[in-house]
MIKOLLUM-234412 format. One line per 4 residues: number of its first residue (from 1); their letters; for each residue x, y, z of C-alpha. Coordinates in pm, whole numbers. Each point is the difference from the previous one (the first is absolute). Last residue first. Layout:
residues N
NUM> a> X:Y:Z; ...
END
This chain:
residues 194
194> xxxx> -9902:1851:-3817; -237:-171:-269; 92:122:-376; -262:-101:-333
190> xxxx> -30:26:-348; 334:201:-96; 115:-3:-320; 265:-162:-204
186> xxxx> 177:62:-357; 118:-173:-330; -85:-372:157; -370:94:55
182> xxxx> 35:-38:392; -331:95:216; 184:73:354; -74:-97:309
178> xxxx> 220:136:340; -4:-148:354; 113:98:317; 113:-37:326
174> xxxx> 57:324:261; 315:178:46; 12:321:178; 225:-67:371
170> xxxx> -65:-103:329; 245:-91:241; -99:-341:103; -284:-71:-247
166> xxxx> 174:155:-306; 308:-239:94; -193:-278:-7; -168:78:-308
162> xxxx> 348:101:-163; 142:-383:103; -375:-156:-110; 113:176:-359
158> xxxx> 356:-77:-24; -112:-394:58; -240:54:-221; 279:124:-263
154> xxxx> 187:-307:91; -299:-241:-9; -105:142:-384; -304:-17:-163
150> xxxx> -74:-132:-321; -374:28:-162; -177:-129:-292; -349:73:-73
146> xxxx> -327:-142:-128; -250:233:-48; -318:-5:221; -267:261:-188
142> xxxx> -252:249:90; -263:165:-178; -142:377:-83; 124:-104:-420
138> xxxx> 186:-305:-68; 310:-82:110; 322:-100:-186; 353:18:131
134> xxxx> 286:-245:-173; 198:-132:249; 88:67:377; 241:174:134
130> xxxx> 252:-58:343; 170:192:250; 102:-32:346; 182:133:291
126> xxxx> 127:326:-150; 167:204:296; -126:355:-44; -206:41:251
122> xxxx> -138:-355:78; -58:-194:-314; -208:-91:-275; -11:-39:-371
118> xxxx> -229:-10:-315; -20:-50:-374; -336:-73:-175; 33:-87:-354
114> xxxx> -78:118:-354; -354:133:14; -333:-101:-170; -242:226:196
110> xxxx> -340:-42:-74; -96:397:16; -291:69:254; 198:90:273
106> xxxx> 25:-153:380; 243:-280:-123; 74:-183:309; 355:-241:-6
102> xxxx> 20:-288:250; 359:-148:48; 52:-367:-28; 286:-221:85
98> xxxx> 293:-150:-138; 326:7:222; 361:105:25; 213:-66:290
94> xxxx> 341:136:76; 375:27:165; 4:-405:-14; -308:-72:-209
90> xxxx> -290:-92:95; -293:-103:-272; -372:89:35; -311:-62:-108
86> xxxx> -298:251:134; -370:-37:-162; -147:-16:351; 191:259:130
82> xxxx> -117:244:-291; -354:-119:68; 36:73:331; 115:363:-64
78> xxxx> -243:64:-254; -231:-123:285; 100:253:265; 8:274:-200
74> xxxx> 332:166:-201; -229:59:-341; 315:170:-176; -151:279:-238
70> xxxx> 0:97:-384; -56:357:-33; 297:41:-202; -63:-290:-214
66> xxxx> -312:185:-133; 177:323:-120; 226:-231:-183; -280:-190:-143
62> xxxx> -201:317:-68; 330:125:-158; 29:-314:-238; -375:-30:-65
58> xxxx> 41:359:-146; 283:-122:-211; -195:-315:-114; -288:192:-124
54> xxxx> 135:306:-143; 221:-292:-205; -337:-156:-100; -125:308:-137
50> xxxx> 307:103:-184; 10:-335:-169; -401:73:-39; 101:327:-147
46> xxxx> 288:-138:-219; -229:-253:-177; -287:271:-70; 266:262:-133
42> xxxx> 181:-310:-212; -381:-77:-138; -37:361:-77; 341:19:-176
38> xxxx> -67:-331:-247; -358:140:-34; 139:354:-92; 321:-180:-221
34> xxxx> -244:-200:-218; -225:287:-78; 291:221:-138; 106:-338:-213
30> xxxx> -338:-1:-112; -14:346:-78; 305:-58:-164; -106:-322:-209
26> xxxx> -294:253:-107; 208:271:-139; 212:-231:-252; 297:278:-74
22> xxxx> -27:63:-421; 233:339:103; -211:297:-146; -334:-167:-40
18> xxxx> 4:-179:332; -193:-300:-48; -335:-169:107; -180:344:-21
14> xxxx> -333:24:117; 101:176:323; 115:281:-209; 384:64:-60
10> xxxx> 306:317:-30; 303:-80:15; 173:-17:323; 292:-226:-132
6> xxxx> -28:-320:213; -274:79:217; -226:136:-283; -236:233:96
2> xx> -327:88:110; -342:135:-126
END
């Protein structure tokens, strides 16, 4: 026994109509039906959205996570090669070139990264800097990305000046070199020498 949805008489399954209020029971149920498959098929739709957004976000941080472990291969041949691939132009206070830099991935995330910025100097005179494009590298490999670089003959200049002076009467600064993984937003730190 059950009742009416529309006044709460009293009805059988058999019945076709309410009794009290001449409500069609069947186009109900059918409209009852109608809304559970419409709402399961939304629940099924939203979990795979939900799914696939679970997905992305968690490839996000392993990216992220992945970039940070990202290393400069400074060897012998990465250097070559990054000699080998060098164009430059000279300016009159600078030159900027295009070159390679060799990027390891240890991890086993294929990184897909915005851009490799980096600079060097001695203490904290900046000599150079440079960044390359777009970073992608597959999982434990290595990869030459182009790169652009400028360096400056007056901060060089300042540089051999405060290595000269270091030699003669001693003194803390050393060269160095910073990488960082650039996503446009915010930067971190693959890689410092010195």
């Amino acid at each position: 026994m059950s009742y009416c949805h529309n006044c709460g008489e009293r009805v059988t399954e058999k019945d076709t109509f309410c009794g009290g209020c001449g409500v069609g029971l069947k186009e109900f149920i059918k409209h009852v039906e109608h809304k559970i498959e419409t709402s399961v098929k939304k629940s099924k739709t939203g979990m795979v959205f939900f799914i696939i957004l679970v997905i992305i976000v968690g490839y996000i941080l392993l990216d992220i996570w992945a970039v940070q472990q990202l290393q400069p291969a400074l060897s012998l041949d990465s250097l070559l090669t990054g000699v080998s691939n060098f164009e430059g132009n000279l300016g009159i206070t600078s030159a900027s070139a295009s070159t390679t830099i060799r990027i390891e991935n240890p991890t086993f995330v294929p990184i897909i990264a915005g851009r490799v910025v980096y600079d060097a100097g001695y203490g904290s005179t900046k000599i150079a800097d440079g960044k390359t494009g777009i970073v992608i590298v597959g999982p434990y490999s290595t990869q030459d990305l182009p790169a652009n670089i400028k360096i400056s003959y007056v901060n060089a200049g300042v540089s051999g000046l405060k290595a000269l002076k270091n030699a003669v009467l001693g003194g803390n600064d050393k060269p160095n070199a910073n990488f960082y993984a650039d996503f446009g937003i915010t930067k971190f730190q693959i890689g410092r020498y010195g």
